[in-house]
C-alpha positions as CSV (number, residue, x, y, z in Angstrom):
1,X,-30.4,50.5,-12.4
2,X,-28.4,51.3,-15.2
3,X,-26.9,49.0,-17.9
4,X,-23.3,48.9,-16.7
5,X,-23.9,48.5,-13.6
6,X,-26.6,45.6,-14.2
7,X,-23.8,44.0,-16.2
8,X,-21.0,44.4,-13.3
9,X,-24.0,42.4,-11.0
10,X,-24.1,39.4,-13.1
11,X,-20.7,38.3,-13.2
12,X,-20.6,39.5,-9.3
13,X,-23.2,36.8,-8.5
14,X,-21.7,34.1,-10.6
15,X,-18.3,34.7,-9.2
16,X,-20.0,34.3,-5.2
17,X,-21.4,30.9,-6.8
18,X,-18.6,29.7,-8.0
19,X,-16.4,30.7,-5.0
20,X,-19.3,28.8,-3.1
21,X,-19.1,25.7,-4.5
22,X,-15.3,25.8,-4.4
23,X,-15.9,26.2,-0.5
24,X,-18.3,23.7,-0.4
25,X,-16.3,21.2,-2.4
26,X,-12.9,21.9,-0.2
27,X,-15.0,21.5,2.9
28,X,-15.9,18.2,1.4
29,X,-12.6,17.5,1.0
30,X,-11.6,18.7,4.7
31,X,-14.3,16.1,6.1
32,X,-13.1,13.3,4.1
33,X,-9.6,13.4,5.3
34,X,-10.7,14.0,9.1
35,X,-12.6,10.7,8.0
36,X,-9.9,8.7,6.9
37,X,-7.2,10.4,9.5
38,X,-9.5,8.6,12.0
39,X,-10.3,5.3,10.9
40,X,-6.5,5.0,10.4
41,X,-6.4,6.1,14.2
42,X,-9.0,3.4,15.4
43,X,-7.7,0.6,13.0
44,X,-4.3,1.3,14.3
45,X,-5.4,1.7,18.2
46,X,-7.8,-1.6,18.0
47,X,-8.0,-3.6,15.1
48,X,-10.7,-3.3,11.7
49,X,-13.3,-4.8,14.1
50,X,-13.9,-1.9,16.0
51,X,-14.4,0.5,12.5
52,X,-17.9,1.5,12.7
53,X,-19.3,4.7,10.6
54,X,-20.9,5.7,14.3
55,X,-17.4,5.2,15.6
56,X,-15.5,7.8,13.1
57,X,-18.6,10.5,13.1
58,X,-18.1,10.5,16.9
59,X,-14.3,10.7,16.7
60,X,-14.4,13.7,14.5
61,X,-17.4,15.5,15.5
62,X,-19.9,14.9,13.1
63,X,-23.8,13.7,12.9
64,X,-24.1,10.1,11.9
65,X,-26.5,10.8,8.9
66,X,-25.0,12.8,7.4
67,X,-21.4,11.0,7.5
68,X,-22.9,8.5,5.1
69,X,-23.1,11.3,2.4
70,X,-19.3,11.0,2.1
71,X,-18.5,6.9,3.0
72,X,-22.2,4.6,2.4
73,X,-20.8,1.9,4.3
74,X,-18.1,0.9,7.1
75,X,-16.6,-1.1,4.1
76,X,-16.3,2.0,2.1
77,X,-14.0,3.3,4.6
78,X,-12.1,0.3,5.1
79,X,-11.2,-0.3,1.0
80,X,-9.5,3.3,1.4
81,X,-7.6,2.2,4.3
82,X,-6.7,-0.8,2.2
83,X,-5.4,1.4,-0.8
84,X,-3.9,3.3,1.7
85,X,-1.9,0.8,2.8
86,X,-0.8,-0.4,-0.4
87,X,0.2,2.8,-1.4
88,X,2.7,2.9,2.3
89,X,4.0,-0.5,0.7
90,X,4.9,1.1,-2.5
91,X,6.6,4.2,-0.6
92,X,8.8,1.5,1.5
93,X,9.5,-0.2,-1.8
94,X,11.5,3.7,-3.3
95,X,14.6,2.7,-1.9
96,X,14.8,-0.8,-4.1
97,X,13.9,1.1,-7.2
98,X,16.9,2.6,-6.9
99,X,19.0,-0.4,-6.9
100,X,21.1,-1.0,-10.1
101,X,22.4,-4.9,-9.5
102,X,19.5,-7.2,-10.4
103,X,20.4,-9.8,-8.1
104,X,20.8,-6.8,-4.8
105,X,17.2,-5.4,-5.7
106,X,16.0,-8.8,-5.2
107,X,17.7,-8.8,-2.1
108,X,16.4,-4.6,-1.8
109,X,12.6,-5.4,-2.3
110,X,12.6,-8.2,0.4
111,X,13.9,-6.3,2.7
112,X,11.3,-3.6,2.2
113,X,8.9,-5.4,2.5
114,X,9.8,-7.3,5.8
115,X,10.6,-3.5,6.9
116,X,6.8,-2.4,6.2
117,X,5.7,-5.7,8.1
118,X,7.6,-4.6,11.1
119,X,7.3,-1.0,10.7
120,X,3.7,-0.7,9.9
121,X,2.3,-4.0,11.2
122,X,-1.2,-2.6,11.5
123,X,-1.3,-1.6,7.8
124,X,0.1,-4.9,6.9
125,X,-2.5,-7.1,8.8
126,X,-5.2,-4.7,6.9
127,X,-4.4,-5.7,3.6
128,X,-2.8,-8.8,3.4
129,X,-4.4,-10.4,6.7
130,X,-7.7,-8.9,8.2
131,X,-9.4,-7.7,4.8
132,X,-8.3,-10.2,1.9
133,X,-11.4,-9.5,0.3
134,X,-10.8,-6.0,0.3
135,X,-7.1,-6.4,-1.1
136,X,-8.4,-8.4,-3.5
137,X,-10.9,-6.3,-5.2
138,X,-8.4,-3.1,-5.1
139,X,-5.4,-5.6,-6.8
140,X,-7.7,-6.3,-9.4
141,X,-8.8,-2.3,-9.9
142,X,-5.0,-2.2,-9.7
143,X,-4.9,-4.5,-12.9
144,X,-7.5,-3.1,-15.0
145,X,-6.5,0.2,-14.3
146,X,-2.6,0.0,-14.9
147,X,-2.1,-3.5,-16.3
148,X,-0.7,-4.7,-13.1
149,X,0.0,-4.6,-9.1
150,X,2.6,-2.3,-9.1
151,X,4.4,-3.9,-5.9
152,X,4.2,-7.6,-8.1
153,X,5.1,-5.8,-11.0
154,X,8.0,-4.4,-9.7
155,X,9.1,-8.0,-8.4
156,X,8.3,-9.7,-11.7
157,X,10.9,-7.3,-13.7
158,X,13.5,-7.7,-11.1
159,X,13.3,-11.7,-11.7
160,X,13.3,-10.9,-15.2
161,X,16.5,-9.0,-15.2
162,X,18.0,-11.6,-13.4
163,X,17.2,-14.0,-16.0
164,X,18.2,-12.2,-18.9
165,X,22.0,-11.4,-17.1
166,X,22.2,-15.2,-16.9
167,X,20.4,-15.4,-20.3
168,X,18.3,-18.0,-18.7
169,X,15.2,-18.2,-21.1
170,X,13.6,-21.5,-19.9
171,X,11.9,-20.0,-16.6
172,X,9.0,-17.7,-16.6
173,X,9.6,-15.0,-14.2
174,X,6.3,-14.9,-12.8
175,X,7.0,-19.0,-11.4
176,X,9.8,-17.3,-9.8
177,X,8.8,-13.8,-8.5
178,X,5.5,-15.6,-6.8
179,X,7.6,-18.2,-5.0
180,X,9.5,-15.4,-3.5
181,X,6.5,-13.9,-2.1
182,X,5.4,-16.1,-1.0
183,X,8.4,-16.9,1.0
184,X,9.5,-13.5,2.2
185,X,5.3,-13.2,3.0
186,X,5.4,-15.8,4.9
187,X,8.2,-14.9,7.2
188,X,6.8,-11.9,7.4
189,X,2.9,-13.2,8.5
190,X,4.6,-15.8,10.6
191,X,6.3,-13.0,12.5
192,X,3.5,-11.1,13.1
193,X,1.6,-14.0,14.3
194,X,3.2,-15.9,16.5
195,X,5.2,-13.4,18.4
196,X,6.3,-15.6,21.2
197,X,8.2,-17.9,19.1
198,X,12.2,-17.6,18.8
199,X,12.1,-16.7,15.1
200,X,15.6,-16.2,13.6
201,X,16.3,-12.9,12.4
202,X,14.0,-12.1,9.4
203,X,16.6,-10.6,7.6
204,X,18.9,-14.1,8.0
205,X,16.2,-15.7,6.9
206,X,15.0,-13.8,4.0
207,X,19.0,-14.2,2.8
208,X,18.8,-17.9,2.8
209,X,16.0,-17.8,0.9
210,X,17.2,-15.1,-1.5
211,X,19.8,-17.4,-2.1
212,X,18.3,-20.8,-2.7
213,X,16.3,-18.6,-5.1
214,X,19.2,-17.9,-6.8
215,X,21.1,-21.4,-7.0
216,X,17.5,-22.9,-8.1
217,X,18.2,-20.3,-11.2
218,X,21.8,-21.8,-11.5
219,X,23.5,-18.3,-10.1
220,X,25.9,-18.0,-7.9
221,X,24.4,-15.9,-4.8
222,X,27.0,-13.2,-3.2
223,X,29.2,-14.3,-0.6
224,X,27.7,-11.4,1.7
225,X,24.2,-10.1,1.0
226,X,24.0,-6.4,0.8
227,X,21.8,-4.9,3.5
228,X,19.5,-2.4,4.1
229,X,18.5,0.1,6.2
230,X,14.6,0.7,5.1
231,X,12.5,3.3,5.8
232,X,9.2,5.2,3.8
């Protein structure tokens, strides 16, 4: 074989490599999703108890063995589920971004987040119900990672506008963005849990609660509340 065409065989063979591990990598990628798609699928269909790595290798086809060289553990899955979901939560929270008023995005970003509740309640019970543990330890990647839950973050400088319009400097914004959480969560979790019971609408009562925020600050809530019509 002659020099040139020696050299033409080297880069030939390097370039099938590389073109090989790109296929092998994408393929990776492929399997992964399939993965995900269907523990979304089961979760959604019957709950996080019935995730089981058997379970999804079955659903898409695969060997069991060798689905634990992409997810180790049925948790694994399940924490990617739970950023999932928090990442759907940030997509139903767009809308309120958008909101100028201080006092309507507070009104925007509860209404988002009731909407996710009802709109995705199996995502919903994942991370802020089935798999606390879970929700917890991707919150505090969140943290270390960007300073802050986005979601709460998001809240917090919504409460701090607020203030500063009413150049109210004796409250910390994190007292009152937590209390509204908690409230507009637990309207939310009650809903979702007792179905039966003759809640009022959430939307009434997320209003009432918007605006006892507000007097509690010494502001005078709207007359009408704006409202919304929420969707990711």
């Amino acid at each position: 074989m002659s020099s040139p065409e020696r050299a033409l065989e080297v880069p030939g063979k390097a370039f099938r490599e590389m073109a090989k591990e790109r296929m092998k990598a994408r393929h990776r990628e492929e399997v992964r999703a399939l993965m995900i798609a269907a523990s979304r699928e089961i979760v959604l269909a019957e709950g996080i108890d019935a995730l089981t790595i058997r379970r999804v290798a079955k659903a898409i086809g695969y060997c069991g063995g060798s689905i634990y060289s992409y997810f180790d553990s049925r948790e694994a899955i399940a924490i990617e589920l739970v950023r999932e979901g928090f990442d759907r939560l940030n997509e139903f929270m767009k809308h309120a971004h958008e909101v100028v008023d201080p006092i309507e995005r507070l009104h925007a970003i509860g209404y988002a987040y009731l909407a996710f509740a009802d709109q995705e309640p199996a995502s919903f019970r994942l991370i802020f119900m089935n798999q606390a543990k879970l929700s917890d330890q991707v919150m505090a990647e969140a943290i270390e990672r960007h300073g802050g839950f986005t979601t709460y973050e998001f809240l917090v400088d919504a409460v701090r506008k607020v203030l500063e319009m009413r150049n109210v400097t004796s409250i910390d914004p994190h007292e009152i963005a937590q209390l509204a959480w908690s409230t507009i969560h637990g309207v939310a979790t009650l809903r979702l849990t007792l179905t039966a019971f003759p809640f009022v609408e959430a939307e009434t009562l997320m209003n009432h609660s918007t605006s006892a925020l507000l007097c509690r600050l010494g502001i005078e809530p709207p007359l009408a509340a704006p409202t919304y019509e929420v969707r990711a």
